[in-house]
LUMLONU-612248 format. One record per residue (C-alpha): residue number from 1; x, y, z. Coordinates in steps of 0.1 Angstrom, whole numbers, plus 5000, padded with zeros to 4 digits. Example, Ala and Ser with C-alpha at 12.3 -4.5 7.8 and 13.67 -1.06 7.14 Angstrom:
// LUMLONU-612248
+-----+------+------+------+
: num :   px :   py :   pz :
+-----+------+------+------+
:   1 : 5123 : 4955 : 5078 :
:   2 : 5137 : 4989 : 5071 :
+-----+------+------+------+
// end
This chain:
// LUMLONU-612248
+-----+------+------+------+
: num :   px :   py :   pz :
+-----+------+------+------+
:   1 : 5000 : 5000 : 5000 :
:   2 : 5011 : 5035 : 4994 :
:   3 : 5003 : 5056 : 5023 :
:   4 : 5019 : 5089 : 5005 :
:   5 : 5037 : 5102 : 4973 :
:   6 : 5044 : 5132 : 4957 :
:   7 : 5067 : 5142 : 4930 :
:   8 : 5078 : 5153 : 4894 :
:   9 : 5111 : 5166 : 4876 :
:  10 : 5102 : 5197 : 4886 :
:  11 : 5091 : 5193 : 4922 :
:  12 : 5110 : 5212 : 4948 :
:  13 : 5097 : 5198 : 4979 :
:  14 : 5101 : 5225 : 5010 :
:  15 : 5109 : 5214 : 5046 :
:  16 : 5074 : 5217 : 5057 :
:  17 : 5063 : 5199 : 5026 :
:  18 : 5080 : 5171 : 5039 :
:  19 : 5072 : 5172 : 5075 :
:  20 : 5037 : 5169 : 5060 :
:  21 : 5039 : 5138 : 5042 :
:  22 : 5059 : 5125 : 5069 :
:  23 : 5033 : 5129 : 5091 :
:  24 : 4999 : 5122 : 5071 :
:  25 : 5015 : 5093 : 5061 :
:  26 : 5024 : 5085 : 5099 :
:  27 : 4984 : 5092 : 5106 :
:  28 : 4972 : 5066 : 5083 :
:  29 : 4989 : 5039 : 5098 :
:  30 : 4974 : 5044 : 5130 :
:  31 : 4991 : 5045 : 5165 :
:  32 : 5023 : 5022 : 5174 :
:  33 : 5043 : 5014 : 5207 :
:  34 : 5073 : 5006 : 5199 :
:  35 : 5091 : 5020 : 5164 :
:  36 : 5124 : 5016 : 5152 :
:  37 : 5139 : 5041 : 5122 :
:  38 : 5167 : 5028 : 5099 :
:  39 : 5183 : 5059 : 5084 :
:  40 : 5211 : 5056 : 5059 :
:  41 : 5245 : 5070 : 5078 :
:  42 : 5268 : 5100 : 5072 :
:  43 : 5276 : 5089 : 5038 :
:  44 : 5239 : 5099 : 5024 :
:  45 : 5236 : 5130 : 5045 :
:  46 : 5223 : 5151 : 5012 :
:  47 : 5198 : 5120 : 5012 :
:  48 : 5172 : 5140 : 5035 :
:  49 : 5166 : 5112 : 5058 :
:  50 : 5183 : 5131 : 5089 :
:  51 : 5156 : 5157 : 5086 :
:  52 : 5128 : 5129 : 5083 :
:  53 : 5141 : 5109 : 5112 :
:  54 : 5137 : 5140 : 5133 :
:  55 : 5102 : 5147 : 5120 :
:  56 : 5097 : 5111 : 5130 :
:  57 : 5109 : 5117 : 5163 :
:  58 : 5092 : 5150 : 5168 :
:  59 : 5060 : 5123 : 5157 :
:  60 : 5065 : 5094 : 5180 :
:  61 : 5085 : 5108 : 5208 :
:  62 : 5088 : 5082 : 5236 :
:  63 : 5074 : 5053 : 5208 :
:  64 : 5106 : 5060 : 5190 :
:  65 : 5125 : 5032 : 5208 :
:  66 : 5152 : 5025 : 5182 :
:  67 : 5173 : 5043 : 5157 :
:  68 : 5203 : 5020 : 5138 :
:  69 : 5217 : 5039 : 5111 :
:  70 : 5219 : 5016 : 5079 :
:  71 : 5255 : 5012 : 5083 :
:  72 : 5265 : 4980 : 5059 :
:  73 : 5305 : 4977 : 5060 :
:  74 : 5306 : 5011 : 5070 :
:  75 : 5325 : 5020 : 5101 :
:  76 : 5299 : 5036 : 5131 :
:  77 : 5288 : 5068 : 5130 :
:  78 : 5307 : 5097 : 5158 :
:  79 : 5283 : 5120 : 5180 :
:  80 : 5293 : 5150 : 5164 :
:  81 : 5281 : 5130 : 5130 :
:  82 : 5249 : 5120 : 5148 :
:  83 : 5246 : 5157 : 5159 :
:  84 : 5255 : 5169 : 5119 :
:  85 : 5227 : 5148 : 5106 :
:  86 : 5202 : 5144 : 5133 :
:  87 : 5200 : 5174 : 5153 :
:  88 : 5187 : 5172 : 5180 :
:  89 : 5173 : 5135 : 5181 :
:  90 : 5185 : 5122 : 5213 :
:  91 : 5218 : 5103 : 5214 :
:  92 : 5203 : 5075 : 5231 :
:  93 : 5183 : 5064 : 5213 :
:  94 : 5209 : 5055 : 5185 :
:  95 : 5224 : 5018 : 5175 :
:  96 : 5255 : 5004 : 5159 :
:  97 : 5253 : 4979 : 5133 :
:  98 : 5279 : 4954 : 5132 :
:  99 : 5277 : 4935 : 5104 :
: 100 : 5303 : 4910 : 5109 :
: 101 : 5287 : 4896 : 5145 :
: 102 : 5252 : 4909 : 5154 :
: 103 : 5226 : 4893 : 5124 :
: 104 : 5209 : 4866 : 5120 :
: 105 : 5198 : 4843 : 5087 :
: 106 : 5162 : 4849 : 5080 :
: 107 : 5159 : 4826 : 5050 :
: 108 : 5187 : 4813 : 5024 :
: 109 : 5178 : 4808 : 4987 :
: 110 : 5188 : 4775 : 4978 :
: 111 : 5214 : 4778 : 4948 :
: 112 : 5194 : 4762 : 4923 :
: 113 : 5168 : 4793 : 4927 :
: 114 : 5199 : 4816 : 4931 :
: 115 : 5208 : 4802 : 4895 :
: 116 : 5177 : 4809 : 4878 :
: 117 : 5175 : 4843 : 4895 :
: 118 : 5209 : 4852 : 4889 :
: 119 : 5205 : 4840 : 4851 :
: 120 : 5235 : 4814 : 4857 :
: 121 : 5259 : 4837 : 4867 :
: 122 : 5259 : 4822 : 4906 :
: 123 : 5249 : 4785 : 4921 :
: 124 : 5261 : 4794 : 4955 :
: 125 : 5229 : 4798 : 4979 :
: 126 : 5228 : 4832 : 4997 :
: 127 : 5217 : 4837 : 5030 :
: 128 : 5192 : 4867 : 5035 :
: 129 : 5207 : 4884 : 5072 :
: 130 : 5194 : 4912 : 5091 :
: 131 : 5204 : 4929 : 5122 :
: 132 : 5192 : 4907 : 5149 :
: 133 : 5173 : 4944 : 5166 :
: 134 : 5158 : 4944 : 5129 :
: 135 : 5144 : 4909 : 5137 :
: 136 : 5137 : 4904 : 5169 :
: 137 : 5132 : 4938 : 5185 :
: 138 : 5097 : 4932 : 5189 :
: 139 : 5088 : 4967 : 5170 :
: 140 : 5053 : 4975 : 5161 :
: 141 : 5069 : 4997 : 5130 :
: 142 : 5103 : 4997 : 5114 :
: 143 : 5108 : 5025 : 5095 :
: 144 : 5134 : 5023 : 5065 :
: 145 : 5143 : 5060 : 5052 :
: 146 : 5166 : 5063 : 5022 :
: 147 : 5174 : 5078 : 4990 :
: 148 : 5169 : 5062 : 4954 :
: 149 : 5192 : 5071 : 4935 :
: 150 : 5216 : 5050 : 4908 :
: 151 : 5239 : 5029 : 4925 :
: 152 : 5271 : 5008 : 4916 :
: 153 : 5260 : 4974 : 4929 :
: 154 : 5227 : 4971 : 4927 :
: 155 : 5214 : 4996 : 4902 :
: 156 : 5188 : 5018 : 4919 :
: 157 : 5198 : 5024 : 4960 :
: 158 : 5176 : 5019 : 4985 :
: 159 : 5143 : 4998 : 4993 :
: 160 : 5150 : 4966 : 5008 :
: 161 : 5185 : 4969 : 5005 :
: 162 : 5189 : 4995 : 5033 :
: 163 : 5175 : 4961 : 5052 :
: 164 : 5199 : 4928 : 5038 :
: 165 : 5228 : 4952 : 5031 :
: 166 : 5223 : 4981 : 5054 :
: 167 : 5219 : 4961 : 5086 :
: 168 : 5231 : 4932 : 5066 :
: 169 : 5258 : 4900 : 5074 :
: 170 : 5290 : 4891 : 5062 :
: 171 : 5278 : 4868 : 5042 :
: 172 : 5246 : 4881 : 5021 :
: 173 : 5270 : 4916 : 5017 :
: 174 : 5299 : 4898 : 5004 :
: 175 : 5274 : 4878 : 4980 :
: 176 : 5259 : 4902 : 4971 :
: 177 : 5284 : 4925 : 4961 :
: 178 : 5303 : 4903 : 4944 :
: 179 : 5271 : 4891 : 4922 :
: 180 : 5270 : 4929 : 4908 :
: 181 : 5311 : 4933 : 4899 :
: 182 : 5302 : 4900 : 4882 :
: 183 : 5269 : 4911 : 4864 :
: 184 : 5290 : 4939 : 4853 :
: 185 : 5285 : 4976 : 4866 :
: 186 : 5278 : 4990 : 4833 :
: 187 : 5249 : 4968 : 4828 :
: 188 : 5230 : 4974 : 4865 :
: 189 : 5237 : 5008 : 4872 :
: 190 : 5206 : 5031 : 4868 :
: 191 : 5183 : 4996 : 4863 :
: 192 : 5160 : 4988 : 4892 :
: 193 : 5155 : 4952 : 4877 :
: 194 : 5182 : 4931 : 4876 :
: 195 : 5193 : 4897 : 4891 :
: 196 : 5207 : 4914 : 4930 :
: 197 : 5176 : 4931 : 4933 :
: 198 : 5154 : 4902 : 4923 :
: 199 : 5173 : 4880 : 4953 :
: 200 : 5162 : 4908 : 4977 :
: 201 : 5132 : 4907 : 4963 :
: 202 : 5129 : 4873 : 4966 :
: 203 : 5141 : 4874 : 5003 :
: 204 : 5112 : 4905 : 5011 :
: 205 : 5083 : 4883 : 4999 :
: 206 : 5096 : 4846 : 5015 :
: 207 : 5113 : 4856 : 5044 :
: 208 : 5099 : 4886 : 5062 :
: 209 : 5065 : 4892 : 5049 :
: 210 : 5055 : 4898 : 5088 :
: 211 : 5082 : 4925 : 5095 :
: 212 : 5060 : 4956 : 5094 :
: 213 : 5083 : 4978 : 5075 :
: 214 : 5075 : 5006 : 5057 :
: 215 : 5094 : 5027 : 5034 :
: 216 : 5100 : 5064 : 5036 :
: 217 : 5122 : 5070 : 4993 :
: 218 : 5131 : 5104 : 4985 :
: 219 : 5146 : 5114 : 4953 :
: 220 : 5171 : 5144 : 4954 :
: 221 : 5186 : 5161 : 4927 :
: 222 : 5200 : 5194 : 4915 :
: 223 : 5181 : 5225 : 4905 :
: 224 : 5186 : 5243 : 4877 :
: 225 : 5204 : 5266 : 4899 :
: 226 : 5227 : 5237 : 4908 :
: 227 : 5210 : 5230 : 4945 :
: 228 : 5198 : 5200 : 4957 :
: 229 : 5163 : 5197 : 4964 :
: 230 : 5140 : 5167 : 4972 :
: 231 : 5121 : 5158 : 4939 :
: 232 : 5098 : 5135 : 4955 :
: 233 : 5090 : 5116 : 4986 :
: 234 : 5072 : 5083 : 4984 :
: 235 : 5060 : 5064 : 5013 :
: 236 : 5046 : 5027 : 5021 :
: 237 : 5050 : 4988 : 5021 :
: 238 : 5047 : 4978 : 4990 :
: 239 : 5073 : 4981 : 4957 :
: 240 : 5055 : 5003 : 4945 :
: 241 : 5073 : 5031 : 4965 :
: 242 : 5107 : 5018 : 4954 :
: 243 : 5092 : 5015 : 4916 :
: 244 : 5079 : 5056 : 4916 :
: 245 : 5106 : 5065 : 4928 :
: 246 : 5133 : 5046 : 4908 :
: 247 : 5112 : 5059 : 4878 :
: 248 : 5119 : 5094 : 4888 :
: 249 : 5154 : 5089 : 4898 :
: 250 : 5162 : 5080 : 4862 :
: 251 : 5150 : 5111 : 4848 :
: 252 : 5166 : 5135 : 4876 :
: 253 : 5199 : 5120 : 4885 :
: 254 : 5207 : 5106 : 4851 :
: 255 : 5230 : 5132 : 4827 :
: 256 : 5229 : 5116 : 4792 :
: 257 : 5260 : 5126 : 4772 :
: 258 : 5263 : 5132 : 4737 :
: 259 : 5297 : 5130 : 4738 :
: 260 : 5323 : 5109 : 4760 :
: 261 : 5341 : 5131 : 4785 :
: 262 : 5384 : 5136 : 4781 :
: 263 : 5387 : 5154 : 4815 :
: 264 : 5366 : 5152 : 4845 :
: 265 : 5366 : 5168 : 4882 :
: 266 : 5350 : 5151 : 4911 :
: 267 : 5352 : 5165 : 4943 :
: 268 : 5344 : 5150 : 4972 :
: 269 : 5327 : 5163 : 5005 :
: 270 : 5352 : 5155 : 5033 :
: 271 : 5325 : 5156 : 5055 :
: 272 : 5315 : 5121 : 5033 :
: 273 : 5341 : 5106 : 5017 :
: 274 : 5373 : 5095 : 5042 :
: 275 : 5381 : 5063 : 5016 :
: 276 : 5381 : 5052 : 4988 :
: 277 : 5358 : 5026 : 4996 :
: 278 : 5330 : 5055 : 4991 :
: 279 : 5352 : 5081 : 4974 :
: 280 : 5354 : 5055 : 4944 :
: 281 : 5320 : 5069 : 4938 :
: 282 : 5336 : 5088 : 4912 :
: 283 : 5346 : 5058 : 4895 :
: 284 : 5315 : 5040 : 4896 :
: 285 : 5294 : 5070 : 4883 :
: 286 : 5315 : 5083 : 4858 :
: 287 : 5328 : 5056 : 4837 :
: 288 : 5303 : 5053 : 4815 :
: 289 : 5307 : 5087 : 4806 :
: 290 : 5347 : 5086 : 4806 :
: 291 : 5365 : 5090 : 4767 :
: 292 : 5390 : 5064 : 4758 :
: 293 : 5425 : 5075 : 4770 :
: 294 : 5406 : 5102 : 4796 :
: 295 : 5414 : 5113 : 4829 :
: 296 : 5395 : 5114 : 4858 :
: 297 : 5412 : 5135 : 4888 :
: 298 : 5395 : 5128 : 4922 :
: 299 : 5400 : 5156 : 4948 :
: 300 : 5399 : 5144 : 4979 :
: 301 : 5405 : 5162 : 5009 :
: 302 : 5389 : 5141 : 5036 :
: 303 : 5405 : 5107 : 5024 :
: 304 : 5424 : 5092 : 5051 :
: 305 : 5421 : 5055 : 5042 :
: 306 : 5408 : 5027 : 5018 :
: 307 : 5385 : 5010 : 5033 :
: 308 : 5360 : 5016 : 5055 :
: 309 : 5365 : 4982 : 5074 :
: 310 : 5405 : 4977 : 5089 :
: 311 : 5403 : 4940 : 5068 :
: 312 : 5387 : 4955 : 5039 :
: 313 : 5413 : 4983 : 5043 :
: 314 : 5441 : 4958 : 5045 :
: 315 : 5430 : 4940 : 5019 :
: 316 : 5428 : 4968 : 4990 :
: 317 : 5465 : 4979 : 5000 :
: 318 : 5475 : 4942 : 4997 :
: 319 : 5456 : 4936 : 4961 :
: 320 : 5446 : 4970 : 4946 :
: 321 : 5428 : 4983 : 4919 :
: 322 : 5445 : 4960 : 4895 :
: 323 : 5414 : 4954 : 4871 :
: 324 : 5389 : 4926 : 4867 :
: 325 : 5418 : 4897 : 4856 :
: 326 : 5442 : 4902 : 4882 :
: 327 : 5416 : 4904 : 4912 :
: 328 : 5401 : 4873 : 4894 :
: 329 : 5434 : 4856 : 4898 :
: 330 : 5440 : 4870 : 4932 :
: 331 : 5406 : 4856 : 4941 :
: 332 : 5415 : 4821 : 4929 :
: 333 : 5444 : 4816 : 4948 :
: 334 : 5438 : 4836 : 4977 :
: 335 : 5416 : 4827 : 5007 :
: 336 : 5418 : 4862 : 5025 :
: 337 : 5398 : 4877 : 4994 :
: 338 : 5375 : 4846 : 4991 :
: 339 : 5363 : 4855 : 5021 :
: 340 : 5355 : 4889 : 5017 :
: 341 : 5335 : 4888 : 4985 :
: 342 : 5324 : 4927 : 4989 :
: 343 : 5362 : 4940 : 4985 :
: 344 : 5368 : 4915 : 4953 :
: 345 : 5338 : 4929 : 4941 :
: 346 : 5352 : 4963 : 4950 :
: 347 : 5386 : 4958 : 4936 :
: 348 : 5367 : 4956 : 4900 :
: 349 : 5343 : 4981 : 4902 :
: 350 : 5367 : 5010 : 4912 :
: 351 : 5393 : 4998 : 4886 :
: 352 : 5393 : 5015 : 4848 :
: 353 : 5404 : 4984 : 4834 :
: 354 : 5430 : 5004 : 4819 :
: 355 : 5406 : 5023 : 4794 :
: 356 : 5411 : 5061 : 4813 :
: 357 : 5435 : 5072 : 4840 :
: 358 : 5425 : 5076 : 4875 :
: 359 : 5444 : 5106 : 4898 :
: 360 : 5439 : 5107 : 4937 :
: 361 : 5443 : 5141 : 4952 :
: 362 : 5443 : 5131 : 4991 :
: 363 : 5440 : 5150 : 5020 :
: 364 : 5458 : 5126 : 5046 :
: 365 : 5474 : 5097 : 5021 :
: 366 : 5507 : 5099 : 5008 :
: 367 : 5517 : 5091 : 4976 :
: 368 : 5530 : 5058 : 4976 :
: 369 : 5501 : 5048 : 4995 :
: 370 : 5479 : 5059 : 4962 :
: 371 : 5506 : 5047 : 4937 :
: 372 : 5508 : 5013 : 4961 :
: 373 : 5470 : 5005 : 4948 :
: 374 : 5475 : 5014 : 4909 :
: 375 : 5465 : 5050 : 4912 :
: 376 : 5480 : 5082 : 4901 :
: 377 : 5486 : 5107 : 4924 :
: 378 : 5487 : 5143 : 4924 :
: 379 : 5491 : 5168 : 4952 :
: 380 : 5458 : 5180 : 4963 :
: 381 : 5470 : 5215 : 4969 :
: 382 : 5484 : 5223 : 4935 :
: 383 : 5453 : 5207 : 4920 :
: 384 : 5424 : 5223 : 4942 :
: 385 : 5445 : 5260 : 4929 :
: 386 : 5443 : 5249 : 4895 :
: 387 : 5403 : 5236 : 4899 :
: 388 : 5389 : 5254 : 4929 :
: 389 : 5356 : 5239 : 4934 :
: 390 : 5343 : 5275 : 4945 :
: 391 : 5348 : 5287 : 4908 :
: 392 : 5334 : 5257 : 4888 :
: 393 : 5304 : 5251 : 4878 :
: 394 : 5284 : 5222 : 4872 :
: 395 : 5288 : 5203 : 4843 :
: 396 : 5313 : 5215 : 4816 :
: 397 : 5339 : 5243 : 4821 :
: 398 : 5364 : 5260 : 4799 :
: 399 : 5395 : 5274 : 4820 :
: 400 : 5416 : 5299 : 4814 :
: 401 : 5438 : 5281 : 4796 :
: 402 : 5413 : 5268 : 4771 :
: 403 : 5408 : 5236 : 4789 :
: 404 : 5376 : 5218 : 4786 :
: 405 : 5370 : 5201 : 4821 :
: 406 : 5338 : 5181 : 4835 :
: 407 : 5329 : 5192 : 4871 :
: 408 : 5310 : 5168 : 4892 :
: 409 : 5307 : 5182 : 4931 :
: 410 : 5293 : 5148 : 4943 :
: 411 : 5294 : 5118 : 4927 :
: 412 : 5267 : 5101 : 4949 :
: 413 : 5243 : 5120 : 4935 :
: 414 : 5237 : 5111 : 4896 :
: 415 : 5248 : 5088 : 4874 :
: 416 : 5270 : 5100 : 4839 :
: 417 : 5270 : 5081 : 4807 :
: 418 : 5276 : 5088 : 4773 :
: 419 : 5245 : 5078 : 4752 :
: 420 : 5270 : 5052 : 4731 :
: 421 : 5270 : 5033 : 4763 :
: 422 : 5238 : 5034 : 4776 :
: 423 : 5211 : 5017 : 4762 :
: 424 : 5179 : 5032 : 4778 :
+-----+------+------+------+
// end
C-alpha cells in the first residue's frame, strides 16, 4: 500500500512539505508502541533522511524506541556526526550495526533458485541476514528512510536493500556484492531490475512478509540553479514506493551525454568521503561517461584510508585496483579475498580496466600509498589551485587556459553516461 507520494522533475519539495507527508502518512497507519527508524548513515547525508528521522521523532517521541543507522561495512557513526545529521534527536536512542557479528539468517535461497534468478551467473545459495534488533526487536513499525538514487552494485539504492545490506551479514554483503562486479557495473547501474535486486526481492516476499516495514524513498537532485532539492517523497509497504521513485530517479539524476568526456573533476565532501571505499564513487558514476585515454582527477580532501573496514582496508593495500583479471586471479588463489567477497567485488568496480586514468588528490594519504593501489597521484593543493571547486560550475567548464573540464561536486548524486554506452 502507498500511504503517500508526491513528485515530478520539477518538484521542489520545501521542509514543511516534507514534514507533511511524513506525518499524514504517519496518521494513516494508525498509533504504534514501539518504532524503530533505519536511516542511511553519514555517507547519504544530502539524502534527507536526517531531517525525516527528526520529523519522526518529533511524531512518536517516547514510541521512537530504536534508531540504527543503515551502516552496511561502513565504520559507526561519531556523535558529532549523529549531531550533523540528526539534530537534535536524542543520542540515546541510537544503535550500531555490526555486520560482521550481530545478524541473524532469516531465510537462504537454495542455489538452484539463486541460479535461475541470477541467470546462471551464481549457484552458490545466499543467506538473507538482518540485524538481529531488525528481527527480533519486537517493534510494532520499522521505518526504513533512504534515497533512490543510481547505485554501483545494485542499480537503483535503497528499498529493501537498506535492510539485507544496510543492517546486513558478512555473508549476504559479500554475496551480494560480488554478484554485481560480476553482472558487470555498466549493465546494472541506473536499472531497478536486475538479478541482486530480484534476490532481495525474493528474500522480502519469502522471508519477512510479517516484518511491518514501511518505506520512507526520496529522490534528490540538482536544481537548475545547481541546488539539491527533494524531487519526491514516496512512502509505504509495497514496491510500489521503490518503483515511483526509481522511475523518477532516472529522469533526475541521470546526465545523458552526447559526447564521451576527456577530462573530468570530482570533488568530494570530506564531511563524506574519508576512503576510497565510498570516494570510488567517482569511478562507479563516471565511467560510462569517461572517453578512451581520459582522465579522471579525484580531489579528495577528507581521504584518510581505503577501506572503511580495517580487513577490507588491508586487503585493498595488499591487492589493489589492479582490474577485473588480476583480482580474478588473486581471488582464485587467495583465501583472504574469498572471504570477503564485497572487497573482490570492489577491487573491480573502482578499477578503469585500463581504458582512462584515474588521479587521487588526498588530504591525509601519501603518495606511495595511492601509487601502492594502481592510482595516480597528484598533490591535492596544486590541484584544488588549479580547479577550485568555488569557481566551477556544474557540468562543463572552459578554463583559462582553454581547457575543457567536466565538474562533478558529488558523485553520489547522479549517474554519467555517454548515450553510446547506455542503452535506455
Amino acid at each position: 500500500m502507498i500511504y503517500y507520494q508526491v513528485g515530478s522533475e520539477t518538484t521542489e519539495l520545501s521542509a514543511e512539505d516534507i514534514k507533511n507527508a511524513v506525518f499524514t502518512a504517519m496518521d494513516k497507519l494508525g498509533e504504534r508502541k514501539k518504532v524503530l527508524a533505519i536511516p542511511p548513515d553519514i555517507t547519504r547525508l544530502h539524502s534527507g533522511a536526517g531531517t525525516i528521522t527528526q520529523y519522526l521523532y518529533e511524531y512518536f517521541q517516547s514510541n521512537l524506541t530504536d534508531i540504527m543507522p543503515a551502516l552496511g561495512t561502513h565504520v559507526a557513526m561519531s556523535a558529532e556526526e549523529i549531531e550533523k545529521m540528526f539534530g537534535a534527536v536524542p543520542q540515546r536512542l541510537f544503535r550500531v550495526h555490526d555486520w560482521r557479528n550481530d545478524v541473524v539468517t532469516v531465510g537462504t535461497i537454495s542455489g538452484e533458485l539463486v541460479s535461475e534468478i541470477t541467470q546462471g551467473l551464481s549457484e552458490t545459495p545466499w543467506p538473507a541476514q538482518l540485524n538481529k534488533l531488525v528481527y527480533h526487536g519486537g517493534h510494532d513499525l520499522i521505518l526504513s528512510i533512504g534515497q533512490v538514487v543510481p547505485h554501483e552494485v545494485i542499480g537503483m539504492a535503497n528499498y529493501n536493500k537498506n535492510l539485507f545490506v544496510g543492517t546486513g551479514g558478512t555473508e549476504g554483503i559479500n554475496q551480494s556484492h560480488f554478484l554485481g562486479a560480476a553482472y558487470g557495473i555498466e549493465n546494472i547501474l541506473g536499472r531497478a531490475e536486475n538479478p541482486v535486486r530480484d534476490l532481495l526481492n525474493y528474500a522480502s516476499d519469502h522471508f519477512i512478509p510479517n516484518l511491518p516495514v514501511v518505506y520512507i524513498q526520496t529522490v534528490v537532485a540538482r536544481n537548475n540553479q545547481g541546488k539539491l532539492v527533494t524531487r519526491g517523497i514516496f512512502i509505504g509497504d509495497s514496491v510500489d514506493v521503490f518503483t515511483l521513485a526509481a522511475d523518477l530517479s532516472l529522469k533526475v539524476n541521470f546526465i545523458l551525454l552526447d559526447k564521451p568526456l576527456k577530462k573530468v573533476i570530482v570533488y568530494l565532501d570530506p564531511s563524506e568521503f574519508r576512503t576510497t571505499w565510498l570516494g570510488n564513487k567517482s569511478v562507479y558514476r563516471t565511467r560510462m561517461a569517461m572517453a578512451d585515454s581520459g582522465h579522471l582527477i579525484v580531489l579528495a580532501p577528507g581521504l584518510k584510508e581505503f577501506g572503511e573496514d580495517p580487513e577490507i582496508d588491508r586487503l585493498i593495500r595488499k591487492y589493489g585496483y589492479r582490474g577485473t583479471a588480476k583480482t580474478l586471479e588473486a581471488l582464485k588463489n587467495n583465501q583472504d579475498l574469498k572471504d570477503n567477497l564485497s572487497a573482490a567485488a570492489h577491487l573491480i568496480q573502482a578499477s578503469s580496466e585500463g581504458r582512462f586514468s584515474i588521479t587521487y588528490c588526498p588530504g591525509h594519504v601519501t603518495r606511495a600509498e595511492i601509487e601502492s593501489v594502481n592510482y595516480q597521484y597528484a598533490d591535492l593543493r596544486e590541484m584544488l589551485q588549479k580547479y577550485d571547486p568555488a569557481n566551477l560550475k556544474e557540468g562543463l567548464n572552459i578554463m583559462p587556459d582553454g581547457e575543457e573540464i567536466y565538474f562533478i561536486s558529488n558523485p553520489a548524486t547522479g549517474l554519467w553516461a555517454f548515450k553510446g554506452r547506455f542503452d535506455t
